[in-house]
NUTINU-211017 format. One record per residue (C-alpha): residue in one letter; x, y, z. Coordinates in steps of 0.2 Angstrom, whole numbers. Each point is the difference from the previous one (the first is absolute). Layout:
BEGIN
> panu / X / Y / Z
> A / X / Y / Z
...
This chain:
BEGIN
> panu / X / Y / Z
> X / 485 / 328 / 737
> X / 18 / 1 / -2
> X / 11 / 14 / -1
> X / 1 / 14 / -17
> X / 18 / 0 / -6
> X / 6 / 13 / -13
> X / 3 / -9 / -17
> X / 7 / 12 / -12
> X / 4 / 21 / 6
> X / 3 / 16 / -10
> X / -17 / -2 / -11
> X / -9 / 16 / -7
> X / -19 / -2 / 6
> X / -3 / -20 / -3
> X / -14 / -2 / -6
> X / -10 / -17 / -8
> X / 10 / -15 / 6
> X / -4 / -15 / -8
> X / 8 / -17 / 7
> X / 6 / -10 / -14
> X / 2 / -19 / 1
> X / 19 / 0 / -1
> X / 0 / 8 / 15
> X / 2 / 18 / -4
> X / -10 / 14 / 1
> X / -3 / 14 / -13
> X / -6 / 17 / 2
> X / -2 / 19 / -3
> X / 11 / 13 / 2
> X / -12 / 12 / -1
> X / 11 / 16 / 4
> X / 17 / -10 / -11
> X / -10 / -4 / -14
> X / 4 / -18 / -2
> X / -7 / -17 / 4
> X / 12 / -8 / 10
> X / 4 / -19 / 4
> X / 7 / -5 / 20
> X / 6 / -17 / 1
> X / -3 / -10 / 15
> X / 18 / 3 / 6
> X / -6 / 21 / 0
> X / 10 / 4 / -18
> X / -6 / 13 / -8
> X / -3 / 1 / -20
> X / -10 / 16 / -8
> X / -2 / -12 / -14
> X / -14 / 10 / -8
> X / 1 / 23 / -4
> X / -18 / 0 / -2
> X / -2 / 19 / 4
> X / -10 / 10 / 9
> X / -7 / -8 / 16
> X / -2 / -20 / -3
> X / -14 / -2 / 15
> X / -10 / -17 / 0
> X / 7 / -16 / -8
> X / -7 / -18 / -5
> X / 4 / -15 / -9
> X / -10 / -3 / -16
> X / -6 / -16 / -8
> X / 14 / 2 / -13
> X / 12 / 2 / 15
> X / 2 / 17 / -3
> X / 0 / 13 / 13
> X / -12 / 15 / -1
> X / 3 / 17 / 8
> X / -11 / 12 / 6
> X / 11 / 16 / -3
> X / -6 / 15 / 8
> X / 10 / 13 / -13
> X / 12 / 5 / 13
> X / -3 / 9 / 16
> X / 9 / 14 / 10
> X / 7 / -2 / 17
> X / 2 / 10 / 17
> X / 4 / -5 / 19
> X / 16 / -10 / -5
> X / -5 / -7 / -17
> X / -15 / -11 / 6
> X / -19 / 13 / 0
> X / -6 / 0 / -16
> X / -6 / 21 / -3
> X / -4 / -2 / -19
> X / 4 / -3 / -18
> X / 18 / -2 / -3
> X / 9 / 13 / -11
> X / -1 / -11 / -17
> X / -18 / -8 / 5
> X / -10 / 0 / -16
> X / -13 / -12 / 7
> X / 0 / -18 / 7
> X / 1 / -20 / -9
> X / -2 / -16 / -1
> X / 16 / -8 / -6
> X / 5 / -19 / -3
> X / 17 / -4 / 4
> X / 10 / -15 / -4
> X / 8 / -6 / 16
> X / 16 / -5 / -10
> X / 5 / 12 / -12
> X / -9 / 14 / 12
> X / -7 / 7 / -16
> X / -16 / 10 / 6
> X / -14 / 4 / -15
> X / -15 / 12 / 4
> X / -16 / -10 / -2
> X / -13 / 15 / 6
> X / 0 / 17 / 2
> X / -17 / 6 / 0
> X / -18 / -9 / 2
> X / -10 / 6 / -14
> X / 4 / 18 / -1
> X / 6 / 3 / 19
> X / 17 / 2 / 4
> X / 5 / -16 / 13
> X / 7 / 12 / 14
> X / 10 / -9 / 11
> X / -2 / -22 / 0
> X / 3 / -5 / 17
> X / -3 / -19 / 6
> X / -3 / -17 / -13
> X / -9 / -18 / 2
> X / -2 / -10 / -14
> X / -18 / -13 / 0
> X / -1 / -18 / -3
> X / -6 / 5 / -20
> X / 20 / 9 / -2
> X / -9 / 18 / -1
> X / 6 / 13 / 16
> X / -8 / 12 / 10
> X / 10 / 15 / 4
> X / -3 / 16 / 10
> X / 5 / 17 / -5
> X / 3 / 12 / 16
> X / 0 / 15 / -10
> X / 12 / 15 / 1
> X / 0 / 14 / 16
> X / 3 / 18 / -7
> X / 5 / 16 / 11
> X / -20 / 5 / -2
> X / -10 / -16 / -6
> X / 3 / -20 / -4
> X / -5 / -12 / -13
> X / -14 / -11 / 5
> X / 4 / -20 / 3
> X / -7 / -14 / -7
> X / -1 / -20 / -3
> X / 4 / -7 / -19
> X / 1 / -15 / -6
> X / 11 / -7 / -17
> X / 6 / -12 / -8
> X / 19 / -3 / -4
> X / -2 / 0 / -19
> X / -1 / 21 / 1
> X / -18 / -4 / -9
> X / -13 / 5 / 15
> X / -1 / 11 / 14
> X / -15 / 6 / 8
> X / -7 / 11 / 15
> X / -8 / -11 / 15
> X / -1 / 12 / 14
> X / 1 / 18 / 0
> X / 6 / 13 / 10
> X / 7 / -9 / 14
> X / 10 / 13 / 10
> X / 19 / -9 / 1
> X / -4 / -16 / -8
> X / 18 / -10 / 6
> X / 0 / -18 / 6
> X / -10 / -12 / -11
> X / -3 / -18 / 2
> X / -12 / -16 / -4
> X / -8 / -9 / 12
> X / 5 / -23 / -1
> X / -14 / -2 / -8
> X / 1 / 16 / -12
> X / -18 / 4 / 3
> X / 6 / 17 / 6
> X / 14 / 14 / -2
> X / 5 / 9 / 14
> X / 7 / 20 / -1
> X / 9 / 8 / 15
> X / -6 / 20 / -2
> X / 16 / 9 / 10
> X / -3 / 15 / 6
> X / -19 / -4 / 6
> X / 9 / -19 / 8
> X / -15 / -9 / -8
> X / 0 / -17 / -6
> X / -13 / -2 / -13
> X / -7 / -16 / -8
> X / -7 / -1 / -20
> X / -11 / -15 / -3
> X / 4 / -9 / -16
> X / -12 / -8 / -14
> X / 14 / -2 / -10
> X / 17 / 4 / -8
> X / 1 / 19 / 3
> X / -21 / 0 / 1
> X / -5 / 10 / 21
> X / -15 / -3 / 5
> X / -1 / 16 / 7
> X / -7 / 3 / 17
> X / -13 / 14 / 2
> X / 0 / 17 / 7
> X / 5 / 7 / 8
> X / 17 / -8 / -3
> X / 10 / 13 / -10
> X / 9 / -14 / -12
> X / -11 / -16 / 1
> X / 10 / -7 / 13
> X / -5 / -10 / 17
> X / 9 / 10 / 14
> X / 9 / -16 / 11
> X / 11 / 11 / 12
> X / 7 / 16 / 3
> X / 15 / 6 / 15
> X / -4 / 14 / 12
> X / 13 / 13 / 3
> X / 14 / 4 / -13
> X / 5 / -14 / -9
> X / 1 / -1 / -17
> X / 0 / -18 / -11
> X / 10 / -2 / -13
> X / 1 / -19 / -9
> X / -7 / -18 / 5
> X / 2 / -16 / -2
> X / -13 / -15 / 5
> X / 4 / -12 / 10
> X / -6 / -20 / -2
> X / -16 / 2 / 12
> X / -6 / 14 / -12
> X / 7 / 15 / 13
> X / 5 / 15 / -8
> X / 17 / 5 / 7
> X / 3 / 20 / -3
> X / 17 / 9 / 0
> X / -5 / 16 / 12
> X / 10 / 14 / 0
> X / 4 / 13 / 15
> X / -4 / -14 / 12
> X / 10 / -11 / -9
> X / -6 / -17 / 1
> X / -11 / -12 / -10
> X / -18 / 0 / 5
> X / -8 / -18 / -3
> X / -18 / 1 / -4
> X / -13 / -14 / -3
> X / -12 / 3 / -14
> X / -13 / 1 / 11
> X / 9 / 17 / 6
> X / 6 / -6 / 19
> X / 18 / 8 / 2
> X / 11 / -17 / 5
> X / 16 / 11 / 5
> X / 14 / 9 / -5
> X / 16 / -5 / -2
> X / 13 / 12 / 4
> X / 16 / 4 / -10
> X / 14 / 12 / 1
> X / -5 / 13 / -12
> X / -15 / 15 / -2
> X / 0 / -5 / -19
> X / -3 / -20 / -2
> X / -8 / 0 / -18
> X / -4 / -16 / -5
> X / -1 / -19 / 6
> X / 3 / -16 / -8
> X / 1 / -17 / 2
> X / 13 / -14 / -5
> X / 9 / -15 / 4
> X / -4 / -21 / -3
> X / -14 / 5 / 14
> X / -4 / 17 / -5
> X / 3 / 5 / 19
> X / 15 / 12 / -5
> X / -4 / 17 / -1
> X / 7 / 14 / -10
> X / -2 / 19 / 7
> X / 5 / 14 / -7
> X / 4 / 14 / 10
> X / 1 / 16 / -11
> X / 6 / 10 / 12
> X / 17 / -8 / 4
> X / 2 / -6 / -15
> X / 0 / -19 / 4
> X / -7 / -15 / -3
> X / -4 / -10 / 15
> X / -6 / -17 / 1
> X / -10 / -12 / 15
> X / -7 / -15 / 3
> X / -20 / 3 / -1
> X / -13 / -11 / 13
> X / -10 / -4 / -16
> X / 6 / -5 / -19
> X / -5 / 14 / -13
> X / -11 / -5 / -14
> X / 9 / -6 / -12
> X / 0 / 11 / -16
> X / -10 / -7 / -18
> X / 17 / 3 / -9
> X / 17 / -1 / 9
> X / 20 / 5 / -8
């Protein structure tokens, strides 16, 4: 595995990287407000004031990105922990932005008559609909409960699939798109949801608390924040406190974890002709690192 190098410094709270074929990578600011482009050479271009906390990001079938945007969060222990709603939070989105102009449009606000909370992490399926998570938002005396959605990038449909996960983060589809994958963080549980179709779980039975397949879970205090699957089908979760990336098989055998200079890596994902290079965020510096990875990431269904 070769060594992590520092792309691009002085971010507030990366989030949601995605590799584009150009070479750069685009991602959240989530505590600036804005999506913002790094070239391969590290420059720096906040092409996009989206607001409140732009979290996850992926390339649609139109080419499009889409934005997970948590509504904003407030910050303590120099700018990087998260200890609720922002000042000016008035409830989370999903917004389509146009990767030239930077123009943002809100797409969703609410699933039926619920309030989305705070939309986390994004993975768009082979039919051009996504699955996203909501973490849900931590008050001084109570939270929001997570949960998994699924939409399509029209602003027509969005509906409920699995509710309450605790901290639904990361998200993720298995090569053959049979199965999403939600990292739950503050329980460092990887859980599976069996698909019968676009946005259809078959639900597993009780006593699971959500219809989700339990694959793995971390002793100790570690936290998970967002994934990314690799090409064998391993889940690669972003693990706070212990900072590293925990690479999981589906079948739920922890592979290893990779360390990286940072308590707060976020998320993981993959580019390059080979897909072997691999993006990191790590939130708590404020940087964007990048490695060569032992295996090629699964190449996304649409790609910038």
């Amino acid at each position: 595995m070769s060594e992590l190098r520092i792309l691009a410094h002085d971010l507030k709270f990366p989030e949601g990287p995605a590799a584009m074929d150009d070479g750069s990578v685009i991602l959240g600011e989530i505590a600036g407000g804005t999506v913002t482009r790094i070239t391969p050479d590290g420059e720096v271009d906040r092409f996009s004031q989206a607001g409140g906390g732009p979290n996850g990001l992926a390339i649609g079938p139109d080419g499009a990105l889409y934005c997970c945007n948590n509504g904003g969060n407030a910050y303590a222990h120099g700018g990087f922990l998260s200890t609720g709603p922002s000042d000016d939070y008035i409830g989370g989105s999903i917004q389509r932005i146009d990767p030239r102009t930077g123009e943002a449009r809100t797409l969703y606000t609410h699933c039926g008559r619920f309030r989305l909370s705070a939309p986390n992490d994004i993975v768009f399926d082979t039919e051009g609909g996504f699955y996203f998570t909501d973490l849900g938002k931590r008050r001084a005396r109570d939270r929001d409960h997570g949960g998994l959605y699924y939409a399509t990038p029209d602003g027509n449909k969005i509906i409920e699939i699995a509710h309450p996960i605790v901290t639904a983060n990361g998200v993720g589809l298995s090569p053959d798109g049979k199965v999403v994958y939600v990292a739950d963080t503050e329980a460092a549980r990887l859980w599976a949801f069996d698909l019968d179709g676009p946005g259809a779980i078959r639900k597993a039975p009780f006593p699971s608390p959500h219809g989700g397949r339990l694959v793995a879970g971390l002793d100790g205090f570690q936290r998970f924040d967002s994934l990314a699957v690799d090409g064998n089908g391993n889940i690669c979760v972003a693990t706070l406190i212990t900072g590293c990336i925990t690479v999981i098989s589906p079948g739920g055998q922890v592979l290893r974890q990779v360390k990286v200079p940072d308590v707060y890596p976020t998320n993981i994902c993959f580019g390059g002709k080979d897909m072997r290079t691999a993006y990191i965020t790590l939130s708590a510096a404020g940087q964007l690192a990048v490695m060569e990875w032992p295996d090629p990431g699964l190449r996304l269904n649409y790609n910038g």
